[in-house]
Every structure is written in C-alpha cells, then in structure tokens.
C-alpha positions as semicolon CSV with decimal commas, in nm:
position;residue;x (nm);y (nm);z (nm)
1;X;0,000;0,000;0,000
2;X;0,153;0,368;-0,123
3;X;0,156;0,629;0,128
4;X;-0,188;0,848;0,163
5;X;-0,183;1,209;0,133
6;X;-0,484;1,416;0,271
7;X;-0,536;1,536;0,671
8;X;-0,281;1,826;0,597
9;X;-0,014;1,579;0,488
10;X;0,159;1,266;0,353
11;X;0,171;0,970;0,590
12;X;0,238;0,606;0,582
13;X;0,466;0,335;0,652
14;X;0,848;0,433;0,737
15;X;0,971;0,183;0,429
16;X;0,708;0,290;0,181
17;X;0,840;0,662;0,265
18;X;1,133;0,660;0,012
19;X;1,343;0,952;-0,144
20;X;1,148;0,949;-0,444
21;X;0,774;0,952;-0,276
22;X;0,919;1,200;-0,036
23;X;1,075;1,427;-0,298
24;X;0,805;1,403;-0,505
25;X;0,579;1,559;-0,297
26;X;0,813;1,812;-0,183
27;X;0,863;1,926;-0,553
28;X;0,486;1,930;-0,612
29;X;0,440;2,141;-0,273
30;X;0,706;2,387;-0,408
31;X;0,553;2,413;-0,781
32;X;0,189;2,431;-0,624
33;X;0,171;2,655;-0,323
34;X;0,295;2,985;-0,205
35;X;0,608;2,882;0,010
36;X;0,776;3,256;-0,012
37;X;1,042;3,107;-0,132
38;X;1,193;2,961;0,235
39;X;1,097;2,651;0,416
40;X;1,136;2,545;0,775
41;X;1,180;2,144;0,804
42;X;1,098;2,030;1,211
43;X;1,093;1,724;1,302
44;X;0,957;1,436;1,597
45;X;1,165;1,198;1,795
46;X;1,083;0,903;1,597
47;X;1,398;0,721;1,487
48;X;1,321;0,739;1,120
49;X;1,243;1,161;1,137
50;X;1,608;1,270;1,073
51;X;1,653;1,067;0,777
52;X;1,303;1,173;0,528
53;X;1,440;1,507;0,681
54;X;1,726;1,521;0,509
55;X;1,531;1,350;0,213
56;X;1,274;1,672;0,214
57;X;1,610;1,928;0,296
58;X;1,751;1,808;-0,054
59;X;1,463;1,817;-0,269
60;X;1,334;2,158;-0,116
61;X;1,679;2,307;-0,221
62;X;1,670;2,132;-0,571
63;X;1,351;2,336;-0,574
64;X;1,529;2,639;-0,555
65;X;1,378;2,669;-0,179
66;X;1,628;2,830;0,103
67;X;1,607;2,581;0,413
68;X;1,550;2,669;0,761
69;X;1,640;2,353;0,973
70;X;1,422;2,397;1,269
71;X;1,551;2,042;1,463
72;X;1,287;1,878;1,675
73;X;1,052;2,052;1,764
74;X;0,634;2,069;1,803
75;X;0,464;2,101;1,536
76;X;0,269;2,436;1,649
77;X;0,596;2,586;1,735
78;X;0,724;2,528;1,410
79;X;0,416;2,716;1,222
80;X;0,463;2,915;1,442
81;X;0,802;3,024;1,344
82;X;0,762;2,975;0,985
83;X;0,424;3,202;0,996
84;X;0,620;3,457;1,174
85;X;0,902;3,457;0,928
86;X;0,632;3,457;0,595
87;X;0,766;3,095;0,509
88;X;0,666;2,754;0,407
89;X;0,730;2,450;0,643
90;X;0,758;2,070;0,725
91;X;0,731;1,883;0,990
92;X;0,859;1,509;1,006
93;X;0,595;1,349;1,264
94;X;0,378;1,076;1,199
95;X;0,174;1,227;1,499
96;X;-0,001;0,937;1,751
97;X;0,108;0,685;1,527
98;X;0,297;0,374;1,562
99;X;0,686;0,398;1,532
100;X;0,685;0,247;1,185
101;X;0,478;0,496;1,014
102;X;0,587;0,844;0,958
103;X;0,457;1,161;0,747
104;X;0,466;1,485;0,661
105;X;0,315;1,793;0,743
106;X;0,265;2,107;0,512
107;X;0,220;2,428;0,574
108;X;0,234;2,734;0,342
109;X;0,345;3,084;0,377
110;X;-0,016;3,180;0,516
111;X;-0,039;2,877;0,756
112;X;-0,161;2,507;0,722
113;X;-0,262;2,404;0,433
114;X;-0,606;2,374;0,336
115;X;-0,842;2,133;0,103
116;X;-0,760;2,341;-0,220
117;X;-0,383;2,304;-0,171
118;X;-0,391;1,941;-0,110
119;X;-0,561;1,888;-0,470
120;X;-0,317;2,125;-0,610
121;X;-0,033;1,971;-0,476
122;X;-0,141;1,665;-0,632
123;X;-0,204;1,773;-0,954
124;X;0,130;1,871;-0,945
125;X;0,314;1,532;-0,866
126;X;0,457;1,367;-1,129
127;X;0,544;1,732;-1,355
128;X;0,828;1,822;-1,497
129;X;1,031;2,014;-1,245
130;X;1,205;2,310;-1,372
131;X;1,591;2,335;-1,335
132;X;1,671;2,649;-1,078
133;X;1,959;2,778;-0,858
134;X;1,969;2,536;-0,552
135;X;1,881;2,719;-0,251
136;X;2,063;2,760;0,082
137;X;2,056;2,624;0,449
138;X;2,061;2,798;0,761
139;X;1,993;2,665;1,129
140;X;1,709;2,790;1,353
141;X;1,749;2,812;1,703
142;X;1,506;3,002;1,843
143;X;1,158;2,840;1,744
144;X;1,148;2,687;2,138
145;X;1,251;2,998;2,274
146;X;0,985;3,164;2,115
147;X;0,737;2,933;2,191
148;X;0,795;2,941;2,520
149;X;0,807;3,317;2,560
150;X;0,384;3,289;2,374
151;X;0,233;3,058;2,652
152;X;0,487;3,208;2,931
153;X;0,362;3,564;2,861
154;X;-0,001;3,506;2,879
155;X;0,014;3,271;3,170
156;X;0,264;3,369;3,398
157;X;0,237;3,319;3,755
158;X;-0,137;3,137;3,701
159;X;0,026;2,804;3,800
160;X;0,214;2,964;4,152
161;X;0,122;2,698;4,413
162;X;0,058;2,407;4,151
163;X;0,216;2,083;4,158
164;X;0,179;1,942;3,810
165;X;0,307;1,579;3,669
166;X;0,482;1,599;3,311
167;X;0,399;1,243;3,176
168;X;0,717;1,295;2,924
169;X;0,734;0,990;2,755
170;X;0,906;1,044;2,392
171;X;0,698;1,341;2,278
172;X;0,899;1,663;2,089
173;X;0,741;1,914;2,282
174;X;0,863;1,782;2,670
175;X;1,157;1,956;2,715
176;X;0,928;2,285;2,657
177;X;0,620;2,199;2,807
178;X;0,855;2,173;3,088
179;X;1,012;2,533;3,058
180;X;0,638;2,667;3,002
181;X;0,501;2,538;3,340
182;X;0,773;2,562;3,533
183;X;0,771;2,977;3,347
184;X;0,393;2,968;3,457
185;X;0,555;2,886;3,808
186;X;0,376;2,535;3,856
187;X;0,651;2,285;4,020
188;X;0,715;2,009;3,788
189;X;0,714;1,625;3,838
190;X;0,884;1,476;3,512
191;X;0,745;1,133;3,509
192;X;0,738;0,838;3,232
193;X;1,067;0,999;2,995
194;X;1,134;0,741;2,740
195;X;1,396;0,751;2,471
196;X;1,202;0,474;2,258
197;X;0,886;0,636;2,080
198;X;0,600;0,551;2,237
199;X;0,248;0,621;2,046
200;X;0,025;0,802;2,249
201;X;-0,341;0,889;2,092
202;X;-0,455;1,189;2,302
203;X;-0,803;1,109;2,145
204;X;-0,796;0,687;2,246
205;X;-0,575;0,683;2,572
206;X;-0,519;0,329;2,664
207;X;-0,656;0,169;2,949
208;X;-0,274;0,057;3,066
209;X;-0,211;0,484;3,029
210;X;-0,571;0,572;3,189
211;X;-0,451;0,354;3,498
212;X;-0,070;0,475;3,496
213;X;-0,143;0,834;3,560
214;X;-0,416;0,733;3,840
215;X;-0,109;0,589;4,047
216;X;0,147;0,827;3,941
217;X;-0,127;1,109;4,069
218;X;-0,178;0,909;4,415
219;X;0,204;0,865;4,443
220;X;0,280;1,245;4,373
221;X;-0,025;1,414;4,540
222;X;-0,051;1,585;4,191
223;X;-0,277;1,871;4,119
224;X;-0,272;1,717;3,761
225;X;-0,099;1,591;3,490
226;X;-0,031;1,692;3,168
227;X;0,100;1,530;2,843
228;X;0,078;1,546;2,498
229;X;0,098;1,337;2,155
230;X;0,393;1,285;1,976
231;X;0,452;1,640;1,820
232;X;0,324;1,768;2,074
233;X;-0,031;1,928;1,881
234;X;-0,274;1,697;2,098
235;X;-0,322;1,813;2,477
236;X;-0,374;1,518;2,736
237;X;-0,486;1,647;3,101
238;X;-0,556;1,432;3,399
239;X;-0,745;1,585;3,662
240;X;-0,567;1,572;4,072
241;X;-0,746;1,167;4,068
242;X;-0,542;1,110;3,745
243;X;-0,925;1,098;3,540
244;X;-0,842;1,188;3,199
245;X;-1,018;1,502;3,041
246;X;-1,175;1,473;2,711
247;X;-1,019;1,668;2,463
248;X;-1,326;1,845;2,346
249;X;-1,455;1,911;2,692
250;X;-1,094;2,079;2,723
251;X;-1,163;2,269;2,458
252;X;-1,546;2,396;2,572
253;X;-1,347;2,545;2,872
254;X;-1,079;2,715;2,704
255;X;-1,309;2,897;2,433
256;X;-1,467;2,973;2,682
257;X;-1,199;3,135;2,903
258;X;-1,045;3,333;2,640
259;X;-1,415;3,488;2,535
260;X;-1,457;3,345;2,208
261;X;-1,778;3,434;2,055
262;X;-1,793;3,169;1,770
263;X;-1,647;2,822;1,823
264;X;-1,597;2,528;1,534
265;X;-1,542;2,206;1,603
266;X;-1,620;1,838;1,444
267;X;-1,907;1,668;1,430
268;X;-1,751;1,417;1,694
269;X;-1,743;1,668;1,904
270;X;-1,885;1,675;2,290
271;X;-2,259;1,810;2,196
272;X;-2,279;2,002;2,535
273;X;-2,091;2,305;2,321
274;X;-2,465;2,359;2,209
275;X;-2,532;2,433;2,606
276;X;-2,268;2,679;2,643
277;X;-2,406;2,973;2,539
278;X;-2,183;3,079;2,268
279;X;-2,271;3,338;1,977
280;X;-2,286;3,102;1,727
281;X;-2,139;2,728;1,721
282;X;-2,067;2,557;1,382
283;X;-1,964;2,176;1,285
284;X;-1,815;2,079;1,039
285;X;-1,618;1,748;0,895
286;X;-1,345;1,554;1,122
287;X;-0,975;1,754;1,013
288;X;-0,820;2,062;1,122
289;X;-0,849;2,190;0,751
290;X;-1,239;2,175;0,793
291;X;-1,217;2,341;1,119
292;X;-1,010;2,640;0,974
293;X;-1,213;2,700;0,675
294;X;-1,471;2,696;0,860
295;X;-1,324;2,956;1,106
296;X;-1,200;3,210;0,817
297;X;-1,584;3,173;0,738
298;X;-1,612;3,294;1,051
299;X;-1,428;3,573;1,114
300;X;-1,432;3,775;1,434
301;X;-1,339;3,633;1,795
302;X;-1,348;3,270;1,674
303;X;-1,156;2,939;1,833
304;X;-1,184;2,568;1,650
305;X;-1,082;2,221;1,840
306;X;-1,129;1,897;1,791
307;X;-1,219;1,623;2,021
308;X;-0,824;1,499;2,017
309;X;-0,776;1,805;2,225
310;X;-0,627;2,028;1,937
311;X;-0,687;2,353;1,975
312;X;-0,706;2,669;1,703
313;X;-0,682;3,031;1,816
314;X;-0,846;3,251;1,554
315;X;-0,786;3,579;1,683
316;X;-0,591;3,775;1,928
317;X;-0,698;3,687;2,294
318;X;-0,674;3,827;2,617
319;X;-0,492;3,588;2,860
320;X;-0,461;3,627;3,266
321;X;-0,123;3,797;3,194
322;X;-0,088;3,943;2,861
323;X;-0,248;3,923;2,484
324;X;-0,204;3,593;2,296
325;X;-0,153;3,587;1,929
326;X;-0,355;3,378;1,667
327;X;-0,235;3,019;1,590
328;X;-0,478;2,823;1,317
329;X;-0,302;2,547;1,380
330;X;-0,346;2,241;1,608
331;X;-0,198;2,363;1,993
332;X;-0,129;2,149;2,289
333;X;-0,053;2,372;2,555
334;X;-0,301;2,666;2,520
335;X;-0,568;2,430;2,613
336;X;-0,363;2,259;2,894
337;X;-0,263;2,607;3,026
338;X;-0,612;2,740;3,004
339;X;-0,784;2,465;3,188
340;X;-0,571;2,477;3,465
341;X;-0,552;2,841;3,502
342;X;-0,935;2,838;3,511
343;X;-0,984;2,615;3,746
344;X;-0,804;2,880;3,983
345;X;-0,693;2,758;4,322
346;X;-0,969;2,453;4,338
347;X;-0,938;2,121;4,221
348;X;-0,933;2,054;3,829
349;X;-1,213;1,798;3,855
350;X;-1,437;2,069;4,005
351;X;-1,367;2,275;3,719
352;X;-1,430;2,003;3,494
353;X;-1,810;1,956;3,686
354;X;-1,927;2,256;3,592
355;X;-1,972;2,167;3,216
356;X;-2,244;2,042;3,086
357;X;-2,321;1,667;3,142
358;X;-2,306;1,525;2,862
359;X;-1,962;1,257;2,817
360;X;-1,803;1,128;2,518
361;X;-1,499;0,855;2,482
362;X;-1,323;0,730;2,177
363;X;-1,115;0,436;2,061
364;X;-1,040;0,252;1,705
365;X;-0,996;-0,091;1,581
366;X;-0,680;-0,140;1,442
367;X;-0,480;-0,452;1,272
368;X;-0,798;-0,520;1,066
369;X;-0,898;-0,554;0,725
370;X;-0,905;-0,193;0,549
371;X;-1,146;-0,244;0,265
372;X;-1,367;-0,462;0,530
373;X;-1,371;-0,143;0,782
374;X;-1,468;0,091;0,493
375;X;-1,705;-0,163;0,378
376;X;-1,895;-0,187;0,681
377;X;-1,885;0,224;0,720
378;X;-2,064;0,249;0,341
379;X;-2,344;0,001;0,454
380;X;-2,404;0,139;0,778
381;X;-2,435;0,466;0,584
382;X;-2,675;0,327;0,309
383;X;-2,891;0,079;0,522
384;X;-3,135;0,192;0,771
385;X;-3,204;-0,151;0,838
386;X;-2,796;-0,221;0,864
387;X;-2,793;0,076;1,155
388;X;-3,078;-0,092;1,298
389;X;-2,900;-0,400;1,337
390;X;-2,583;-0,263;1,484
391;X;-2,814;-0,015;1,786
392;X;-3,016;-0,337;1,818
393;X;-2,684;-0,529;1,947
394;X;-2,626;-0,218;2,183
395;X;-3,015;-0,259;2,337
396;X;-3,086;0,095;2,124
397;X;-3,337;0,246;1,854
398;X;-3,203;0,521;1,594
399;X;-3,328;0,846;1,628
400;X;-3,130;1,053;1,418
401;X;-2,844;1,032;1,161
402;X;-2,626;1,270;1,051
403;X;-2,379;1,150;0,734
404;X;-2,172;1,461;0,771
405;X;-1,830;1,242;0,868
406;X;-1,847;0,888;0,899
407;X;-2,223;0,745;1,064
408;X;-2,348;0,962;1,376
409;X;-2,610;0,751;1,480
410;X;-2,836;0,907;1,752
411;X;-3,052;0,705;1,950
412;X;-3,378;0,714;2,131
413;X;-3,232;0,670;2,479
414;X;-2,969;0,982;2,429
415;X;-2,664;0,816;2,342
416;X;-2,442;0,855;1,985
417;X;-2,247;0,599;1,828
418;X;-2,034;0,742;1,520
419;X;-1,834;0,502;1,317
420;X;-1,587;0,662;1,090
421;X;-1,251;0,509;0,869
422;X;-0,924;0,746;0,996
423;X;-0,807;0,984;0,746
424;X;-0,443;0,928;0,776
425;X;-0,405;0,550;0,934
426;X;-0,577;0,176;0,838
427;X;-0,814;0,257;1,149
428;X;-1,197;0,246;1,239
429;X;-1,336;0,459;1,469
430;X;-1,583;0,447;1,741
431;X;-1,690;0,760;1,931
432;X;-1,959;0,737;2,197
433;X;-2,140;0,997;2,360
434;X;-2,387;0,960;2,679
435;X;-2,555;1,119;2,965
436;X;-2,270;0,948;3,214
437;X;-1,905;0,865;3,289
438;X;-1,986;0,453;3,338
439;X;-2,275;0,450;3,060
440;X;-2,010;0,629;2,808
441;X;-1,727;0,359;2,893
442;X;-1,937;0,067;2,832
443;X;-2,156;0,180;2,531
444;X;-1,793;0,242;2,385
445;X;-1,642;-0,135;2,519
446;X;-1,998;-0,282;2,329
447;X;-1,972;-0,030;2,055
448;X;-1,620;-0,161;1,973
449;X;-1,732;-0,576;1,991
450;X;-1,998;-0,495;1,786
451;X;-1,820;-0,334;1,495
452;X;-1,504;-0,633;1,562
453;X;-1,743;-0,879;1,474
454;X;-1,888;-0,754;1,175
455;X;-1,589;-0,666;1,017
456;X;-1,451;-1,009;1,068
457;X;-1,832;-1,151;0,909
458;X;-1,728;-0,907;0,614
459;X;-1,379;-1,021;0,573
460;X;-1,470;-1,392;0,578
C-alpha cells in the first residue's frame, strides 16, 4: 500500500516513505503553493524523522527553496516560526502513530494548508520540475525559545502553588512543556521519559495509560498531569485523581476562558458546546483543515478544536497575563494552560463539573482488514435496516443520523455511536457519547465488539 496524502499531509509506513515519494511531494508542494520562497523542516523523535528530513532538505533546495532547519521541535511551534518569518514548512511526525509509520506535514506561507492546496499539490506530482539555482541552508534556534516566551507571557504566575506531573514519555514538545510550566511557576514532576517512541493517541488513551497516571497522581499528590501526543499538537490532562479530560470538553473550557464568541469544532465533538451559550457554534467534517475554513468563514473572535484536544486560536486573545496571538493550527498547551488556570486555586475535577453533562470517549480498531472497515462504514451509511441492526446489538433504537463524517447515529435513549474510517491511518473509529461517565465507557467497550465482529463476518 503507497503512502496516503490528505489530513494536511503525507503519511504512511516508514519503508514505503522513500526519497522518491518523499521528494516528489516536496517538488509538487514547491511548484503548487505559495512557500515565499523559504521553508522550515521540524521534526519528531521518531527514529526514522532525521533521515526523510534530510530527504525533504535536498529536494526543497533542488527546488530552488532556502532551508530553515528547525531540529525537533512541536509542530505548532514550528508554524509558528515559519508564519512569523512569511515561510513555508515541514514537519517530520507521523503524529499518535505507531513507530513504523511516519509523514509529513505542510504548511504554506499563510499557515496550514487547506483542502484546495492538497488537490493542487497533487495535480502537481509527477510534472516536470524546472531546473533552478539550488537554494541555501541555515539553522534555527530560536523556534522553542519563542514558543515558550507565547504561553509564558499570557500565563505567567497562574500556576504559583501548583504541583503538576509531566507524563514525558518520547513526545517533541517535553523539554518545553517543561520550561512553560515551570515559566507559569507550577513545580514540575517529570514522570514516564522514554527515549524509545511511544504512540500516544490523546483522542484513544489506553486503558494501561488511563490507569498509569491514576497511580502516578496518588504517588505524587498531583494537582494534575499533563501530556501530549507525539509532536506535541494533541493536549492530554488528567485531573488531581489522574481521570483523563476529554479533549473536546478541554476545549469547551478554554473557548470559553479566552471569550470566544464563535467556536468550530467536528461533528464528533462533545454536543454540550450547544449548552454553552456561545454566539454562534458551527460543525463541520473531522480535520483541522475543515475546522479552519470553517473559522475564516467565521471571522471575528473565533476558536476551532477537535475532540483529540487540538486547539485553534483565531484571533488575538486576552490571557490572565498578557495578549495571545492567533495560531490556526493544532496547539497542545493553550488548552492545557487554560484549563488549569481556570480552574483557579480549586481542584481541576471541580472545574471540569461545571460543564455540561453530557460525556463522550473514543477508541479505534486497528490490525484489521481496510477495505472490510470501509465496507462496513458504506453500509451502515446506506442501510437503515444495517444501523438498525448494529443499535439493536447495543439494546438501542435510531433516532437521528447525521452522514456529515463517517455514521453519527443518535438514539432514542440519548446516546451517539459514530463510526468513521481514519483519514491518515488503516483505522476504524468508534466515538460514543452519553448522559454518564460509566454509561459512556461501556456503550464504547460494546460499541467496539460490535463493529469487531462484523468486520470479521465481512472479511470472511
């Protein structure tokens, strides 16, 4: 199977991700989009990220493109940086993803890149490229500074009395999520640092993870605990019990906090956003390039996330401290920062409580069948009587469907099961949302046996 390209990027399996894919969708990048004639190449820990960086650095400057190497670094940091210097960029991460899959992220001069861009930069494989003056290379070294300096500006002092657990593990963004706390003047706990990748899926945490941060929280006395994914664009925040916080319920609070009139956010989304009394909420498809477009529809004090915890800034906010700039891209530690600041001086789960009650939870099946996930997605889609079938298993009626992203089935008793293929890995997913924490957990543990079995009576 050839690498996929969509989701903002090219991703797929380390050994499938060879100099000429690689360079071929550099060059088509360069020819299609408005780079300013500079790129910035970042990259994640993964062992293979060094390696398809150097592949991108040499086709970029056979492009004619001058290079700014970045090193590792989060992704945000490195838009960031790039937006700040009118450039193009890359970033080397393969995200929550297993250690043998890798990608590429794009972003133009004017930020990530949208729909459009990703059909023009495919048009533009395969063309003749043009023979130019090979550009030159220069080394960054202040994209972490200046990261840190964003968060630490806006939030200083807000964490004075805290005693927060880092759950390091091999993400890019540690080292400064570290700084950025400790700058916020929380007192740190580095817990979990590993210098083999480890896939974390801010969006799925694993039960083995869910119950790791419980002790580590009971061993510490921790006020909470705070992590994120792999390049460090998907927050992950564990109350003082070690209870993980949804990502989109994250997200409710910080829009909230820094006065957002309009939010966007997935249809997977928590629904209680409806409840919160914003100006005007709109959904849209599962991607951050949905989410943006839909916020430049927007305009005006407007903040997108997505129920992996990413969160979008679309305008210049006011934070405890100072002003914080806009950053359409996918953030981990606004919404980490946020949360905790606005939970003040009380616990984080009381914070938490005061949302509406409505819970979600997510997880995919993985190490199955493609064509039989997708299969079963298109005649869940087409079929009421298929649907029916599926609720039936989960003691259910439908009540509602909405075809917007995957199947959001809603059901008579108030819960929603939506089944949707990932965009960028071979993965189904299942997200759940109910009227409580236990009825969430196991409509999502039936949810998930239900779908197994019919893709296996689809595969057979």
């Amino acid at each position: 199977m050839a690498p996929r390209f969509g989701t903002s990027g090219l991703r797929g399996l380390v050994v499938e991700l060879t100099e000429d894919v690689v360079t071929a969708h550099v060059q088509a990048f360069a020819a299609s989009c408005d780079l300013a004639g500079a790129l910035w190449i970042g990259e994640d820990l993964r062992p293979s990220s060094p390696s398809i960086a150097a592949m991108v650095e040499a086709a970029a400057l056979d492009a004619g493109l001058d290079v700014v190497r970045a090193g590792a670094v989060p992704t945000p940091a490195l838009a960031l940086g790039a937006y700040a210097a009118h450039a193009g960029a890359i970033m080397i991460t393969g995200s929550h993803i297993p250690a043998d899959r890798n990608g590429l992220k794009f972003y133009t001069s004017h930020g990530e890149i949208s729909k459009a861009d990703e059909m023009q930069i495919t048009a533009a494989l395969g063309q003749a490229v043009p023979v130019v003056p090979r550009g030159t290379v220069q080394q960054n070294e202040g994209v972490g500074a200046a990261y840190i300096t964003r968060y630490v500006t806006a939030y200083a002092g807000t964490l004075t009395g805290r005693r927060i657990g880092l759950y390091a593990h091999s993400s890019v963004g540690r080292d400064l999520l570290m700084a950025i706390l400790q700058g916020c003047g929380a007192e740190v706990i580095e817990l979990g640092r590993s210098e083999t990748f480890i896939p974390v899926d801010t969006e799925a945490v694993s039960d083995e993870t869910r119950e790791m941060l419980k002790a580590w929280s009971h061993a510490h006395d921790l006020d909470a605990i705070v992590s994120t994914d792999g390049d460090a664009d998907r927050p992950l925040l564990a109350d003082e019990t070690g209870q993980v916080v949804p990502g989109d319920v994250l997200g409710q609070i910080t829009s909230h906090a820094l006065g957002a009139e309009t939010v966007v956010t997935p249809i997977s989304s928590n629904s209680a956003v409806m409840e919160k009394g914003f100006a005007q909420v709109m959904r849209t498809r599962i991607g951050s390039p949905y989410v943006i477009a839909a916020m430049e529809q927007a305009g005006g004090k407007v903040c997108g996330y997505e129920a992996n915890g990413g969160f979008l800034l679309g305008f210049a906010a006011e934070g405890p401290r100072g002003r914080i700039a806009p950053l359409v891209t996918r953030d981990a530690v606004l919404p980490i920062l946020a949360v905790l600041a606005a939970a003040g001086t009380g616990p984080v789960s009381a914070r938490v409580a005061e949302e509406p009650a409505r819970f979600t939870a997510a997880d995919r099946l993985q190490d199955l069948p493609e064509e039989a996930m997708r299969a079963l997605v298109a005649e869940l889609g087409a079929d009421v009587s298929a649907r029916a079938a599926f609720l039936a298993h989960l003691g259910a009626t439908e009540a509602g469907c909405d075809l917007t992203d995957g199947v959001r089935m809603r059901t008579r008793d108030g819960r929603v099961f939506h089944v949707r293929p990932s965009g960028n890995a071979p993965e189904l997913r299942l997200y759940v949302e109910a009227g409580g924490r236990e009825e969430v957990a196991q409509a999502l543990d039936c949810g998930l046996a239900v779908l197994r079995e019919r893709v296996g009576q689809l595969t057979i």
